[in-house]
N, CA, C and O atoms as a printed pandas DataFrame, in Angstrom:
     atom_number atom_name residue_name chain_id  residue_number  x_coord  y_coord  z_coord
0              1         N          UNK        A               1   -3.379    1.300   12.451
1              2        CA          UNK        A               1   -2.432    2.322   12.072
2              3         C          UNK        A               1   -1.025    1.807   12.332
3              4         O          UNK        A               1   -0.625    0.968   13.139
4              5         N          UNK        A               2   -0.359    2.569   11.392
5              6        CA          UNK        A               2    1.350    1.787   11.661
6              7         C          UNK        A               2    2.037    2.549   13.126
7              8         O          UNK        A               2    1.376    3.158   13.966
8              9         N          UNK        A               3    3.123    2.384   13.145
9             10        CA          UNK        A               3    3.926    2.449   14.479
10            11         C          UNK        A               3    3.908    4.352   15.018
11            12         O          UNK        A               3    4.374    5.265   14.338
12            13         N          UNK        A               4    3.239    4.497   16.383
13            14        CA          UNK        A               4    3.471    5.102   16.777
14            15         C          UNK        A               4    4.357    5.398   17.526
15            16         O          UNK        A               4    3.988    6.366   18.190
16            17         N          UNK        A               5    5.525    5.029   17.834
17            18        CA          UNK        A               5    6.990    5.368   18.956
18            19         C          UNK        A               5    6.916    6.761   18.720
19            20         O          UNK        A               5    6.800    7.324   19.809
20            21         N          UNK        A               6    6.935    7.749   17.574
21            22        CA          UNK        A               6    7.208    8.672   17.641
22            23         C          UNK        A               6    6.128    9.947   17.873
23            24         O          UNK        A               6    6.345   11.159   17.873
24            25         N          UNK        A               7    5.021    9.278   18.049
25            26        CA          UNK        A               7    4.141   10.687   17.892
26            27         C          UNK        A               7    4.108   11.263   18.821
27            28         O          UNK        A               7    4.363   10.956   19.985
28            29         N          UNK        A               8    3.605   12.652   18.109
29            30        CA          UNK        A               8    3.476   14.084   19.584
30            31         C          UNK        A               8    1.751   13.785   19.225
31            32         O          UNK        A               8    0.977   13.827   18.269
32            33         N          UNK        A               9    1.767   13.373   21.102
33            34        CA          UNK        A               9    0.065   13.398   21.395
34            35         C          UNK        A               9   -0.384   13.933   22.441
35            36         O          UNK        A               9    0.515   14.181   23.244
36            37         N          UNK        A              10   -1.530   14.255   22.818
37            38        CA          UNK        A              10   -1.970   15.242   24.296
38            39         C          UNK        A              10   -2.130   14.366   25.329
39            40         O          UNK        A              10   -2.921   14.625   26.235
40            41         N          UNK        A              11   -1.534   13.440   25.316
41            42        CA          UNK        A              11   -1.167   12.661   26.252
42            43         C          UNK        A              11    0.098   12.273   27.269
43            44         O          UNK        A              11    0.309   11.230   27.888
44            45         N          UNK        A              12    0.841   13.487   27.205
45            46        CA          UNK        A              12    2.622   13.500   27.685
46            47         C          UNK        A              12    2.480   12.755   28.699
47            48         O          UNK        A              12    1.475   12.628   29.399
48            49         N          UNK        A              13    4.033   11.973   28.849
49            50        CA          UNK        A              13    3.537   10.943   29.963
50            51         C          UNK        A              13    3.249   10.112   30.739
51            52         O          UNK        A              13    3.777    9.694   31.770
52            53         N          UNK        A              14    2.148    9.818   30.062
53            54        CA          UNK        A              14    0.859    8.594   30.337
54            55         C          UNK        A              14    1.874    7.472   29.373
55            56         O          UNK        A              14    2.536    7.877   28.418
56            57         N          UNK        A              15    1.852    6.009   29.822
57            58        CA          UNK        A              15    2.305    4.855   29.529
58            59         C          UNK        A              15    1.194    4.544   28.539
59            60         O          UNK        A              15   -0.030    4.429   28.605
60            61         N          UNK        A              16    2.257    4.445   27.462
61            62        CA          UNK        A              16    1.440    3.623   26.057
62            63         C          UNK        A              16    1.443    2.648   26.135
63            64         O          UNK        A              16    2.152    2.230   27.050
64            65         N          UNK        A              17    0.582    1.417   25.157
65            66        CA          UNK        A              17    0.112    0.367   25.199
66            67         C          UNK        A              17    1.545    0.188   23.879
67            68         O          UNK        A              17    2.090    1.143   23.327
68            69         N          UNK        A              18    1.869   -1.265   23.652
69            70        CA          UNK        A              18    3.113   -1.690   22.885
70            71         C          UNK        A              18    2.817   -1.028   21.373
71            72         O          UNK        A              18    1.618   -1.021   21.095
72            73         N          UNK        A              19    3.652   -0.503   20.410
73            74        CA          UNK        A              19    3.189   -0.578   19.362
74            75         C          UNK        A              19    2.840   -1.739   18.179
75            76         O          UNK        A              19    3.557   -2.730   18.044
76            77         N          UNK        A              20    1.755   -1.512   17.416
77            78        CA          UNK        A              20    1.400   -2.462   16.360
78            79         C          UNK        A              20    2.744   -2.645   15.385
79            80         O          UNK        A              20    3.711   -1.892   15.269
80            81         N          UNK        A              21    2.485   -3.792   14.789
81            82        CA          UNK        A              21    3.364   -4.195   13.719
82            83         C          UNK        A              21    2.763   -3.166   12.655
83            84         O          UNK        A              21    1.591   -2.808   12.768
84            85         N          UNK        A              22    3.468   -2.754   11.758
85            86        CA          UNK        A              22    3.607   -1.921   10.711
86            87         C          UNK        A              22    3.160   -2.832    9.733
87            88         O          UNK        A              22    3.625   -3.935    9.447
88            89         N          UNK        A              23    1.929   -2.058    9.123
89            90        CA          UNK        A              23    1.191   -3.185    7.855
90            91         C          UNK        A              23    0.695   -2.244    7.080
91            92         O          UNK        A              23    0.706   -1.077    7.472
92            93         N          UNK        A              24    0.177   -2.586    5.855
93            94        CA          UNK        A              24   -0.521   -1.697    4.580
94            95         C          UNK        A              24   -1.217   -1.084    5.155
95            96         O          UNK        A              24   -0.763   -1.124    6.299
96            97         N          UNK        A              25   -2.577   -0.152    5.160
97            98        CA          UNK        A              25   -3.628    0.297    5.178
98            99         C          UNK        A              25   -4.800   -0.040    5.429
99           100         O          UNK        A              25   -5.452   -0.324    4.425
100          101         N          UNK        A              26   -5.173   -0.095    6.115
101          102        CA          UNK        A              26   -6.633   -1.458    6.067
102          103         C          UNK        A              26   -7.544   -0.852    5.453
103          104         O          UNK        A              26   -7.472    0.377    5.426
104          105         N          UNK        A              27   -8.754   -1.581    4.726
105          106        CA          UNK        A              27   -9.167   -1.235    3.674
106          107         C          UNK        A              27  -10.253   -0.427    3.884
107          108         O          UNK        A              27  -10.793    0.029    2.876
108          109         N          UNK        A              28  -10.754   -0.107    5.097
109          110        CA          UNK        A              28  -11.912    0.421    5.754
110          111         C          UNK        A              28  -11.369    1.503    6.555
111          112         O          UNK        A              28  -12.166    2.102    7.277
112          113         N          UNK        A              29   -9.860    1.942    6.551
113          114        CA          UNK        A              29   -9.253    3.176    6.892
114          115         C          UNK        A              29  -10.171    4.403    6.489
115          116         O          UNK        A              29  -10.722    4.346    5.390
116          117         N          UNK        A              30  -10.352    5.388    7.210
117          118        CA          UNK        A              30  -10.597    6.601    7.119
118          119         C          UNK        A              30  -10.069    6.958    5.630
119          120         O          UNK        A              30   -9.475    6.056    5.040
120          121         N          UNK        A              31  -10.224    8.099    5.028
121          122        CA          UNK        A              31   -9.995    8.465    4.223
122          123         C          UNK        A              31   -8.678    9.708    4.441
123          124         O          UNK        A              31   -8.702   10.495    5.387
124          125         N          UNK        A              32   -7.404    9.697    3.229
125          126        CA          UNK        A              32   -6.295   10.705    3.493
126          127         C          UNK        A              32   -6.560   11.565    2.861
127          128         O          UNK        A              32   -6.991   11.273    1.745
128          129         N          UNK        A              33   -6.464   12.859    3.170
129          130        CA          UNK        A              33   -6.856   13.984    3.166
130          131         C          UNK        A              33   -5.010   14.735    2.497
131          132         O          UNK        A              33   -4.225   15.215    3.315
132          133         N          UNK        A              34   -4.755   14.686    1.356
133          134        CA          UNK        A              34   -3.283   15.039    0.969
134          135         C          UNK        A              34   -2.778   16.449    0.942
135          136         O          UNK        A              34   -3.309   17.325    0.259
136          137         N          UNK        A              35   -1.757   16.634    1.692
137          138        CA          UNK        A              35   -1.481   18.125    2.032
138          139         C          UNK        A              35   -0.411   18.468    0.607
139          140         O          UNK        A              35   -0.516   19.448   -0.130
140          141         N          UNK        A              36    0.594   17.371    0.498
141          142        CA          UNK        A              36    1.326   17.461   -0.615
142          143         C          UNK        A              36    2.607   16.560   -0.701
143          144         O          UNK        A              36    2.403   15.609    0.053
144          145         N          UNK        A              37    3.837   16.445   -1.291
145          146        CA          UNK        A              37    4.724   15.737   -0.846
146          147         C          UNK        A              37    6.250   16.323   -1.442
147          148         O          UNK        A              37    6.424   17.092   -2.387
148          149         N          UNK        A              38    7.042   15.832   -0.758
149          150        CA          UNK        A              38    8.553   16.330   -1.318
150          151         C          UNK        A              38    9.653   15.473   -0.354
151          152         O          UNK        A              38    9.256   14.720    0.536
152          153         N          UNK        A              39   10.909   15.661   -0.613
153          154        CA          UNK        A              39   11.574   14.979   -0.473
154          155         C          UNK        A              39   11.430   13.331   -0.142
155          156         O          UNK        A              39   11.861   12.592    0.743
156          157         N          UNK        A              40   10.466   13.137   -1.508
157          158        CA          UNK        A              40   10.352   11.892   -1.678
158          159         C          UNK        A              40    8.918   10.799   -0.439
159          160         O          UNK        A              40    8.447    9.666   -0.335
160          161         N          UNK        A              41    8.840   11.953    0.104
161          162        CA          UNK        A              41    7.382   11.377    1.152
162          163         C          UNK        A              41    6.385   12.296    0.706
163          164         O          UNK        A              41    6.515   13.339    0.066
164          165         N          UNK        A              42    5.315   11.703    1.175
165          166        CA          UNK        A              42    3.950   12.522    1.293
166          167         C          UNK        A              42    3.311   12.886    2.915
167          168         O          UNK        A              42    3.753   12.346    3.930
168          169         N          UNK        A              43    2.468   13.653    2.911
169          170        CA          UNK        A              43    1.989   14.306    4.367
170          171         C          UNK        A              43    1.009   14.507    4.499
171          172         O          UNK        A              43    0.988   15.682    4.864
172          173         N          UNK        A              44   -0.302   14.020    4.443
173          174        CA          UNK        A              44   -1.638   13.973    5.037
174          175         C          UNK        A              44   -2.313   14.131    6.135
175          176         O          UNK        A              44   -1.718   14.093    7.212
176          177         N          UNK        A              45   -3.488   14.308    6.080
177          178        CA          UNK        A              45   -4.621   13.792    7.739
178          179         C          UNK        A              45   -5.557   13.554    7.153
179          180         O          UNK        A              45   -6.140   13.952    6.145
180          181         N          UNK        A              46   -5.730   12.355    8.403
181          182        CA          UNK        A              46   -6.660   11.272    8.565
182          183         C          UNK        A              46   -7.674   12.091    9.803
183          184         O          UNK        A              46   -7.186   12.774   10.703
184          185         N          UNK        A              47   -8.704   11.925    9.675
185          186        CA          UNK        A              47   -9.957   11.875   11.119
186          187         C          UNK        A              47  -10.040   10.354   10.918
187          188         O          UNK        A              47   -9.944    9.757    9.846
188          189         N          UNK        A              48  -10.222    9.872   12.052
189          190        CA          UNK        A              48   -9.913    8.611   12.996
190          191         C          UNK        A              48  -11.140    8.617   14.012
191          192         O          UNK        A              48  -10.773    8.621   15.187
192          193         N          UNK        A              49  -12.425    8.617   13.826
193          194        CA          UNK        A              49  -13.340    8.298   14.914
194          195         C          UNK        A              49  -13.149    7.343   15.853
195          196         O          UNK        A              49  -13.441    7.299   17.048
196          197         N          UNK        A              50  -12.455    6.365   14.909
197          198        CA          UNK        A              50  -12.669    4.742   15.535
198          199         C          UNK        A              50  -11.243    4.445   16.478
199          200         O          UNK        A              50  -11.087    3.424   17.149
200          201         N          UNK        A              51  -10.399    5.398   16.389
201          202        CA          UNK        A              51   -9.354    5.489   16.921
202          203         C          UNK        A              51   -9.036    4.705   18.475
203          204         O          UNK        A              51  -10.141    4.979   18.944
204          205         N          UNK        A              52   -8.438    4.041   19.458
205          206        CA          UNK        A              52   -8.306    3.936   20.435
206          207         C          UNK        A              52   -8.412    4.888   21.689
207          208         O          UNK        A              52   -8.865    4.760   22.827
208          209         N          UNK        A              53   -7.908    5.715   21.110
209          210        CA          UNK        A              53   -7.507    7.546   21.863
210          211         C          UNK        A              53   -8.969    8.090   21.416
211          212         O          UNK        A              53   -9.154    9.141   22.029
212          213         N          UNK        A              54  -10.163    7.764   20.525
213          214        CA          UNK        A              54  -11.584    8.333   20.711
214          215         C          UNK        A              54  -10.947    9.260   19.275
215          216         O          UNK        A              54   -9.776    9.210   18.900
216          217         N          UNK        A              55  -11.804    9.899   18.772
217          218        CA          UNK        A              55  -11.848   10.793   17.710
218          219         C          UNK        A              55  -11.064   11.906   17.548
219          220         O          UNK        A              55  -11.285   13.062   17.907
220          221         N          UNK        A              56  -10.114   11.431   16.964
221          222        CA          UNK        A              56   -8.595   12.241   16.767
222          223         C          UNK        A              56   -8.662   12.347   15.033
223          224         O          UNK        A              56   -9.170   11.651   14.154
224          225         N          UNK        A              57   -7.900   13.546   15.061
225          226        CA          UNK        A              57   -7.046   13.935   13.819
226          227         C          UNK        A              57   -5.992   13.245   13.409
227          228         O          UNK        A              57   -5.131   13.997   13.866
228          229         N          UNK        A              58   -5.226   12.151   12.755
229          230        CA          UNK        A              58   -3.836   11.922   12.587
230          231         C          UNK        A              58   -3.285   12.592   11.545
231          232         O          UNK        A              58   -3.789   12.350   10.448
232          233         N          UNK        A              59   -2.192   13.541   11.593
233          234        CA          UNK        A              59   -1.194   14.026   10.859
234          235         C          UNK        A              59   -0.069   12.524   10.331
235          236         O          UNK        A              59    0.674   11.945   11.123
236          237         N          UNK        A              60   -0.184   12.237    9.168
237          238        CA          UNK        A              60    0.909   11.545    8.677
238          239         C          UNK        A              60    1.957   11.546    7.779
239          240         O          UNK        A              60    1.972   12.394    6.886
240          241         N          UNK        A              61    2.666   10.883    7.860
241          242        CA          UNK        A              61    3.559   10.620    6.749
242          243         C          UNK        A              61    4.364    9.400    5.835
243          244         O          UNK        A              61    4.977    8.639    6.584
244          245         N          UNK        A              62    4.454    9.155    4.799
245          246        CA          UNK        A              62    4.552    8.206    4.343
246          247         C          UNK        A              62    5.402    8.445    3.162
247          248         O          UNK        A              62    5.585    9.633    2.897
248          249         N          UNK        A              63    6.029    7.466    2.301
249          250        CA          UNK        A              63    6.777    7.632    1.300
250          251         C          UNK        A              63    5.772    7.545    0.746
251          252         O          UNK        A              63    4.735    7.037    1.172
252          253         N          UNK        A              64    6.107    8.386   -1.012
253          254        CA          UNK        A              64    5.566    8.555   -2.239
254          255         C          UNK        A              64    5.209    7.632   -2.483
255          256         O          UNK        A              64    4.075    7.410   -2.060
256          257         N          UNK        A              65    5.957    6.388   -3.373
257          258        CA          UNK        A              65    5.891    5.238   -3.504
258          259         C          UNK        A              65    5.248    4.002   -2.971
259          260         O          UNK        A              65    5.383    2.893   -3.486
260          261         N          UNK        A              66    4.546    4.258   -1.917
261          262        CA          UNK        A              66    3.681    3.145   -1.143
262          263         C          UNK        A              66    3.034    3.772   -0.325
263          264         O          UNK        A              66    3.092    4.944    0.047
264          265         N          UNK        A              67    1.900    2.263    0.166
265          266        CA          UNK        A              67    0.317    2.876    0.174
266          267         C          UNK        A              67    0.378    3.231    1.918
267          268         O          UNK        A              67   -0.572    3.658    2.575
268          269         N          UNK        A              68    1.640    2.951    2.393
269          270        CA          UNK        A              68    1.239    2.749    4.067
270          271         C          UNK        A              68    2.206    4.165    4.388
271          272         O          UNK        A              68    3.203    4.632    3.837
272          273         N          UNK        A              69    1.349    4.596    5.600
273          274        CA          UNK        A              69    2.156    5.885    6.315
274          275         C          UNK        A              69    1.819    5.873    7.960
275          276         O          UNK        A              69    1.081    5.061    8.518
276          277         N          UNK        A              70    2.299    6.601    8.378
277          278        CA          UNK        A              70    2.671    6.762    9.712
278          279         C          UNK        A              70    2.349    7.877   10.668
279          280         O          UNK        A              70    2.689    8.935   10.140
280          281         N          UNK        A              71    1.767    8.095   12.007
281          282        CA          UNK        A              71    1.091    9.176   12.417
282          283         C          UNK        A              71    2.483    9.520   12.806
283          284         O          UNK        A              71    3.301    8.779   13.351
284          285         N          UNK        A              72    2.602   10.541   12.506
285          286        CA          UNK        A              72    3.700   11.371   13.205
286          287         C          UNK        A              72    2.902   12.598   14.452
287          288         O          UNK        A              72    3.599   13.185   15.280
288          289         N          UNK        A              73    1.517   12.778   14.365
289          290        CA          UNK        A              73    1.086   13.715   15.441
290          291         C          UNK        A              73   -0.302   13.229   15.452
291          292         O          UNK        A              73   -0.761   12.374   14.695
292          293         N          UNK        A              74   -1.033   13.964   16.543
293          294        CA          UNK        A              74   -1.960   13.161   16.998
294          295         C          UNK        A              74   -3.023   14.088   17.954
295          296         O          UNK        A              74   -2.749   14.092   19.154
296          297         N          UNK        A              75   -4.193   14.859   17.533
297          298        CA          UNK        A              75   -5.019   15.738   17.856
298          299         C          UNK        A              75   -6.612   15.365   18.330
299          300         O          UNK        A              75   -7.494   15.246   17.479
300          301         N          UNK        A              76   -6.856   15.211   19.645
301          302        CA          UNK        A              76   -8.001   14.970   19.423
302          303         C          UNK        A              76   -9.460   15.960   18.828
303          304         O          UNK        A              76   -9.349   17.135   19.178
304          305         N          UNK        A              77  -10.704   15.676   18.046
305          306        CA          UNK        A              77  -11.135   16.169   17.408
306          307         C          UNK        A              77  -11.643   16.743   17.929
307          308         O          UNK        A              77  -12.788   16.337   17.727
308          309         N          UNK        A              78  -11.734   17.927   18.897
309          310        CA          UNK        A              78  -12.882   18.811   19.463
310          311         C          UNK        A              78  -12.068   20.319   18.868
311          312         O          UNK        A              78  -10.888   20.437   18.539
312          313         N          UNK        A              79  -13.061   21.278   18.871
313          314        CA          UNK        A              79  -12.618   22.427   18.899
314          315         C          UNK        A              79  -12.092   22.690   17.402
315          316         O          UNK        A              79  -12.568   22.267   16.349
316          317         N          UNK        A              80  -10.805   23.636   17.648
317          318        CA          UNK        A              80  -10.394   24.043   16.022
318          319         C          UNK        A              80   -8.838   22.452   15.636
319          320         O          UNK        A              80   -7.951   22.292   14.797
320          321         N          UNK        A              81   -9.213   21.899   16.503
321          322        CA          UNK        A              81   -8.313   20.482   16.207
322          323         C          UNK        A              81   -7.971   20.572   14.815
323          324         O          UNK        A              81   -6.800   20.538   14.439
324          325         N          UNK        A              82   -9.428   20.740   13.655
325          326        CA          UNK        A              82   -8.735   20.631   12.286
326          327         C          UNK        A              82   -7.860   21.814   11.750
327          328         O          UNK        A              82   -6.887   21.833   10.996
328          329         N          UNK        A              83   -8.504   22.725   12.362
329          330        CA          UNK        A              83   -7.359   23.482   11.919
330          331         C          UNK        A              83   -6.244   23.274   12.219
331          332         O          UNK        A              83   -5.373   23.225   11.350
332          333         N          UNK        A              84   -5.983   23.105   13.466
333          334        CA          UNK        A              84   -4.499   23.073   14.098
334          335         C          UNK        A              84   -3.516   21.693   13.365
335          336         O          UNK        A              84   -2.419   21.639   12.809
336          337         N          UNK        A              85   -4.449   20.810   13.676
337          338        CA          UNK        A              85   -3.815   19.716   12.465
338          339         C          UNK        A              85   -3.466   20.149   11.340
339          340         O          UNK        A              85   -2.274   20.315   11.082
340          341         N          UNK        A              86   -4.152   20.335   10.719
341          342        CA          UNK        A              86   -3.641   21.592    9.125
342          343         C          UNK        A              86   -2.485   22.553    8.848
343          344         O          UNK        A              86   -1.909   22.811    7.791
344          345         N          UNK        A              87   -2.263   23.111   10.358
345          346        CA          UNK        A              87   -0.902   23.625   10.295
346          347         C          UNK        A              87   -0.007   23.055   10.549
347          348         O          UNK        A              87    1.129   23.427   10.253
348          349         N          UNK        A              88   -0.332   21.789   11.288
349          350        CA          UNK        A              88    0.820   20.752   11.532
350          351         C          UNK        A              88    1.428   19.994   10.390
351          352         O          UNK        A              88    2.586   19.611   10.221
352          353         N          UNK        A              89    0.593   19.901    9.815
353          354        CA          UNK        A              89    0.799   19.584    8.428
354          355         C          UNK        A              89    1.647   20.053    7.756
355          356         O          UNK        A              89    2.810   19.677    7.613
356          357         N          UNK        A              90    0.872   21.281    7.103
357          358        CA          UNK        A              90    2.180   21.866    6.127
358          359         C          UNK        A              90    3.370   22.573    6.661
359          360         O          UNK        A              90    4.324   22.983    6.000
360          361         N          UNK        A              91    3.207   22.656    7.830
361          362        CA          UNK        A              91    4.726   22.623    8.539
362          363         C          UNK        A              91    5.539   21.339    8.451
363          364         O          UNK        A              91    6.766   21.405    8.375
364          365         N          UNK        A              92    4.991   20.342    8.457
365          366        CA          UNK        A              92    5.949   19.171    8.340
366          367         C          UNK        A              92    6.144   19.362    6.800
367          368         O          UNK        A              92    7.233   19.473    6.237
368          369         N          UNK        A              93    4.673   19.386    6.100
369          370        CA          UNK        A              93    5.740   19.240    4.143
370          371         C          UNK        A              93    6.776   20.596    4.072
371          372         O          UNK        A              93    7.814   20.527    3.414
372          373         N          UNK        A              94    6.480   21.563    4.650
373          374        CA          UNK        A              94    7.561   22.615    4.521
374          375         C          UNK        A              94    9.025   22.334    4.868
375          376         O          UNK        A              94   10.056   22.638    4.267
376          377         N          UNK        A              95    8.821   21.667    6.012
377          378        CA          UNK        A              95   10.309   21.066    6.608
378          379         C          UNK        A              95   10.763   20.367    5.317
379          380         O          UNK        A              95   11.675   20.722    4.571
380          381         N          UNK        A              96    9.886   19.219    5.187
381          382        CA          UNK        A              96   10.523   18.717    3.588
382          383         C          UNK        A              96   11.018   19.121    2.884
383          384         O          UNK        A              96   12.181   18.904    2.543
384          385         N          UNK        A              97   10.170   19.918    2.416
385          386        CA          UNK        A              97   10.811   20.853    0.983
386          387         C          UNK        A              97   12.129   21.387    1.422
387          388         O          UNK        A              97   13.122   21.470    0.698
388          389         N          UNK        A              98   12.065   21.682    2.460
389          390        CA          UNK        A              98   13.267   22.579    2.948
390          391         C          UNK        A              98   14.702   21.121    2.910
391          392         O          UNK        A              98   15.888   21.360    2.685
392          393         N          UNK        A              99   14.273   20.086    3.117
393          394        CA          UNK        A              99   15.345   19.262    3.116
394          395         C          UNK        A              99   15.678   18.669    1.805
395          396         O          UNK        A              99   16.777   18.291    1.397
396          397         N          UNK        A             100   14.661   18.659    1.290
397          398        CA          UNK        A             100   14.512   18.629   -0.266
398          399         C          UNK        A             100   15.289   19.433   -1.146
399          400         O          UNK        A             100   15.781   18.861   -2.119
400          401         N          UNK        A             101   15.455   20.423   -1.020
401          402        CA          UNK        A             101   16.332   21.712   -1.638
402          403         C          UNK        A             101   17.438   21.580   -1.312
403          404         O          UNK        A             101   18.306   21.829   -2.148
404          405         N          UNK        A             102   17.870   21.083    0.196
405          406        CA          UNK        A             102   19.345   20.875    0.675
406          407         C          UNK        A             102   20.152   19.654    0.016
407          408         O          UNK        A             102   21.369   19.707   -0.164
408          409         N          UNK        A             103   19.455   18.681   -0.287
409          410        CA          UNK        A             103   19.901   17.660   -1.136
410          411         C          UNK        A             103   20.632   18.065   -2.052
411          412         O          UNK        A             103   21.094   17.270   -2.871
């Protein structure tokens, strides 16, 4: 997965390991799950079994235009996780749109 510096995870805290270099998609990635896109990005989730952090939700984001995106949040999968991811979601494309319109 590309660079996490920024994600909100249930881990407040706790010392992260360095982040990865930022690369395409690997080809055996989970599958993106597309919430929608605007101001020129898109906003998805990923389930991540194989994850480091164990079986998490990633909320991402990525530009329109290319194949690589970025966890911006970070849920592990027990409980109503998908849901809650789901609202994390289109709260972030909403923010968009909303910056989208201000343009």
């Amino acid at each position: 997965m590309p660079d996490d510096d920024n994600v909100i995870r249930p881990t407040f805290g706790a010392p992260r390991p360095a982040p990865p270099e930022r690369t395409e998609p690997e080809p055996d990635q989970p599958p993106l799950r597309l919430f929608g896109a605007a101001a020129g990005h898109r906003v998805g989730l990923i389930r991540d079994p194989a994850a480091q952090e164990g079986d998490v939700f990633r909320i991402v984001v990525g530009p329109e235009d290319e194949h690589a995106v970025e966890t911006v949040a970070l849920l592990p999968a027990a409980g109503d996780a998908e849901g809650e991811a789901e609202r994390i979601g289109f709260a972030i494309l909403r923010a968009l749109e909303v910056v989208e319109g201000a343009v």
